[in-house]
C-alpha positions in Angstrom: 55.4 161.7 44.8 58.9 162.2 43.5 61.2 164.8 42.1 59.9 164.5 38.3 56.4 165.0 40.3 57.4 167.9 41.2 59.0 169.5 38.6 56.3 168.5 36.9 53.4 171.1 38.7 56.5 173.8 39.2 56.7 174.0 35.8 53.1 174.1 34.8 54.3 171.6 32.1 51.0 171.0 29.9 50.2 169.3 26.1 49.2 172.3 24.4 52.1 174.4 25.3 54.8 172.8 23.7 56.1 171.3 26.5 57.5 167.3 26.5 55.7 164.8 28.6 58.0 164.4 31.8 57.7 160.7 31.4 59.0 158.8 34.5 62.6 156.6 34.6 64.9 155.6 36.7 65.8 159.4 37.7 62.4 158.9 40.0 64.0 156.6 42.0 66.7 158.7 42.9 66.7 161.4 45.6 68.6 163.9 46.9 70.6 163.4 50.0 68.7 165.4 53.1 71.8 165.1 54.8 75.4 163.8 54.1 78.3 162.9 56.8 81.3 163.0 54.8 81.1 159.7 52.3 77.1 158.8 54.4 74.3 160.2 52.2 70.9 160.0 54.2 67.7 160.4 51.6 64.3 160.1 51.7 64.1 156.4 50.9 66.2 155.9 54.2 64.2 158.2 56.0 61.3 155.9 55.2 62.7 152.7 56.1 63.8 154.0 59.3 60.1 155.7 59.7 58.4 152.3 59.1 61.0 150.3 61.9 59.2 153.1 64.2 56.0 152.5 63.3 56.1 149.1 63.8 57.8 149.0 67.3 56.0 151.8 67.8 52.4 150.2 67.0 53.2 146.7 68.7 54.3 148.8 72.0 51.1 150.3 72.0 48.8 147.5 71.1 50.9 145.1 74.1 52.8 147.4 76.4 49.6 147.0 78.7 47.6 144.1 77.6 44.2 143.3 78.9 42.2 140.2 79.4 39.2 142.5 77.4 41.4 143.7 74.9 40.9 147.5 73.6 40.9 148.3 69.7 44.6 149.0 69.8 44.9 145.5 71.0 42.4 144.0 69.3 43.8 144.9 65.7 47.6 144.2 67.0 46.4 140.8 67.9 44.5 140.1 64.5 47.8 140.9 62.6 49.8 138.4 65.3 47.9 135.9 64.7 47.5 136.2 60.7 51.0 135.8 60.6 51.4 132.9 63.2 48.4 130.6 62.3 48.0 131.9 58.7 51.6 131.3 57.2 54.0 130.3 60.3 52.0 127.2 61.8 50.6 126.4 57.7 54.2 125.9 57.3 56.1 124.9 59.9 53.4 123.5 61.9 52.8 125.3 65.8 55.5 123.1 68.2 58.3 123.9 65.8 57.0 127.0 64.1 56.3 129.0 67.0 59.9 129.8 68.2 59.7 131.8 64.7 56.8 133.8 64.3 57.9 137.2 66.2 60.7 137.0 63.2 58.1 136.3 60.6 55.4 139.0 62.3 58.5 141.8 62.7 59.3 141.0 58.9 55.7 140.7 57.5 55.0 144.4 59.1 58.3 146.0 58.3 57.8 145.2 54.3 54.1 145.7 54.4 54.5 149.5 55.8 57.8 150.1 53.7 55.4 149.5 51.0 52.4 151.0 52.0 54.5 154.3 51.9 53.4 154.6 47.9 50.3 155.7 48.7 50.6 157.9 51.9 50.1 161.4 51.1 53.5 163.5 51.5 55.4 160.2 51.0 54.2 158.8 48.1 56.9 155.7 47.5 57.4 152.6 48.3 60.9 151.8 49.7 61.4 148.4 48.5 61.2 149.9 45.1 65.0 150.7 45.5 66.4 146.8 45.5 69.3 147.7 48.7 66.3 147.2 50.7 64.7 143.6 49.6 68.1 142.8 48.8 69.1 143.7 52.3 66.1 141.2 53.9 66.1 138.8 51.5 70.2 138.4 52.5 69.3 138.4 56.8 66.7 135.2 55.3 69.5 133.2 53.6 71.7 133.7 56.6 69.3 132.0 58.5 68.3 129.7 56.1 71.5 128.4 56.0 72.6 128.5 59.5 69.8 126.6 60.2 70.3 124.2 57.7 74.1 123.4 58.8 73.0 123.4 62.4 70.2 120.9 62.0 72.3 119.1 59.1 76.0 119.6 59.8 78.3 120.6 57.5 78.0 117.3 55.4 74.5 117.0 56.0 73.7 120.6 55.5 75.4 120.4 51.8 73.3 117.0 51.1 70.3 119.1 52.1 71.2 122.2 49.9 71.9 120.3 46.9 69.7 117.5 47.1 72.3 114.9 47.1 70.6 111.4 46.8 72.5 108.1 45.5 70.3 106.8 44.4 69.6 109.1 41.5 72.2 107.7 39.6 74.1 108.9 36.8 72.4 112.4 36.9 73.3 112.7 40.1 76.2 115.5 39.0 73.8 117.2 37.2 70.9 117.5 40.0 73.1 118.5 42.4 74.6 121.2 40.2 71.2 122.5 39.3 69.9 122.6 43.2 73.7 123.9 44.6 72.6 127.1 41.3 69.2 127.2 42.4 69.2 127.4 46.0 72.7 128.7 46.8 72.8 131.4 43.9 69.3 131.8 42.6 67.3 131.8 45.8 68.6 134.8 47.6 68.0 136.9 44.1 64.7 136.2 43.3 63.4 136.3 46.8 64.6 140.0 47.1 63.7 140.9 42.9 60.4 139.2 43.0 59.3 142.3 46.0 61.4 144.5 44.0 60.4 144.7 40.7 56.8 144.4 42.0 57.0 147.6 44.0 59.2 149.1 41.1 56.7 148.5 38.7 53.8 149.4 40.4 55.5 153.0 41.8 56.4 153.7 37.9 52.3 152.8 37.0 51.1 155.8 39.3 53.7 158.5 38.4 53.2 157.5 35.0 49.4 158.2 35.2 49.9 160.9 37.6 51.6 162.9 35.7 50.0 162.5 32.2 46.7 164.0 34.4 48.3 167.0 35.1 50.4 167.0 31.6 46.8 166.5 30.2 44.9 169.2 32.0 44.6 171.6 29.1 42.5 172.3 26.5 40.3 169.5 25.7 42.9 167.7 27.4 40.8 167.5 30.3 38.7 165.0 29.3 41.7 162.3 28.9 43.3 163.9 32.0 40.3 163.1 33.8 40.1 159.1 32.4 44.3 159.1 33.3 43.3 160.8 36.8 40.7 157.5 37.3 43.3 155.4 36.3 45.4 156.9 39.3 42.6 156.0 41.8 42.1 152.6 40.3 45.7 151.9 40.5 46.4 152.9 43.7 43.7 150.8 45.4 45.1 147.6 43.5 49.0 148.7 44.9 47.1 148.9 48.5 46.1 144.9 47.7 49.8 144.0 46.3 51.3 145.4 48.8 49.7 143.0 51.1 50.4 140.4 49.2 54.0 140.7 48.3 54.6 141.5 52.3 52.6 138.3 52.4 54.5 136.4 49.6 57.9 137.5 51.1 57.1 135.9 54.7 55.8 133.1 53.0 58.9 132.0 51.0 60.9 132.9 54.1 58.9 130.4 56.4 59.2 127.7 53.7 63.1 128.1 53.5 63.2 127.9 57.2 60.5 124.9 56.6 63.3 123.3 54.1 66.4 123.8 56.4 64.8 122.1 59.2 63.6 119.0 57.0 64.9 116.0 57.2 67.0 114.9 54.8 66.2 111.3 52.6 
């Protein structure tokens, strides 16, 4: 699962034998570089990232490449998760004649977060990248470049500022104020809490499983074993509610993207 995983069973680190629980931390979140190029560290969380872009091209290649008027199963499923995407967040959103130019950005992005954190509960990998906040931060930033540039296109640049901060004059004397609260919110705010909100999810869920995980083998000693068995439950239990978050978050994440898009290309009143 993780280095403290694994040091973990080397050690054969159990309650009645004196030794302290290896209680995970931030140290499980960070790995040691497979490879370096002078200042370029490549590690397992970037080995993963780069996995699930090929899994996803790779997937969608297969399932289209050849498509068929009876599709196969490859098809069938690639098709199911197109169209979840595009009817069941991109056309909710932005409706189908102006949503549609966006949904193989909103499909490519649902897909690459989903599998990045689907990797917390594949044997060998065992974590989810988005747990390390370079990654949703990374995202989160390629959405608020296009939020914006969409906003200033559709807007231009006086427009696109009235749009941002919600300039209206008739608001009156708290005018100042409500634009200074939307400028913070969607300007400064937005970009952070679109990339934490996937982040601490993943983060907290990842620290959840080691933290069972390894009190069942730190347990299994002794009469131990009965409470490593209830912690060992609690892994299984865990892990299949991860398997629905991870949906959701992927789900949540595409969702506030398509509504920012939804907001830049509003009119403004």
């Amino acid at each position: 699962m993780s280095d403290v995983t694994t040091l973990a069973s080397e050690t054969n680190c159990h309650i009645f034998e004196g030794c302290a629980f290896p209680s995970p931390g931030l140290h499980s979140f960070v790995f040691k570089p497979i490879f370096s190029i002078g200042s370029f560290h490549f590690n397992k969380p970037m080995l993963l990232a780069l996995l699930s872009t090929v899994v996803v091209i790779g997937f969608f290649w297969a399932a289209f490449n050849k498509p068929k008027l009876i599709p196969g199963k490859m098809q069938m499923v690639g098709e199911a998760g197109y169209d979840f995407v595009r009817r069941g967040i991109v056309y909710e959103t932005l409706g189908k004649k102006q949503g549609e130019k966006y949904v193989p950005f909103m499909v490519s992005l649902f897909f690459f977060v989903w599998i990045m954190n689907l990797w917390s509960v594949i044997p060998l990998a065992q974590f989810p990248v988005t747990s390390i906040i370079a990654f949703p931060a990374g995202l989160a930033g390629v959405v608020y470049v296009l939020w914006m540039s969409l906003t200033f296109k559709k807007h231009g640049f006086v427009g696109g500022w009235k749009n941002i901060t919600g300039y209206d004059k008739s608001l009156g004397g708290i005018l100042p104020l409500v634009v200074s609260l939307e400028f913070l919110s969607n300007v400064i705010v937005r970009p952070f809490t679109h990339a934490v909100r996937l982040f601490a999810n993943m983060f907290a869920g990842h620290v959840l499983l080691l933290l069972f995980t390894l009190a069942s083998w730190y347990l299994l000693n002794g009469i131990g074993i009965i409470y490593a068995g209830v912690s060992f439950v609690m892994v299984i239990v865990l892990t299949a509610f991860e398997l629905f978050i991870q949906a959701i978050q992927a789900y949540v994440f595409v969702l506030l993207a398509t509504s920012y898009v939804q907001g830049a290309l509003a009119e403004h009143h």
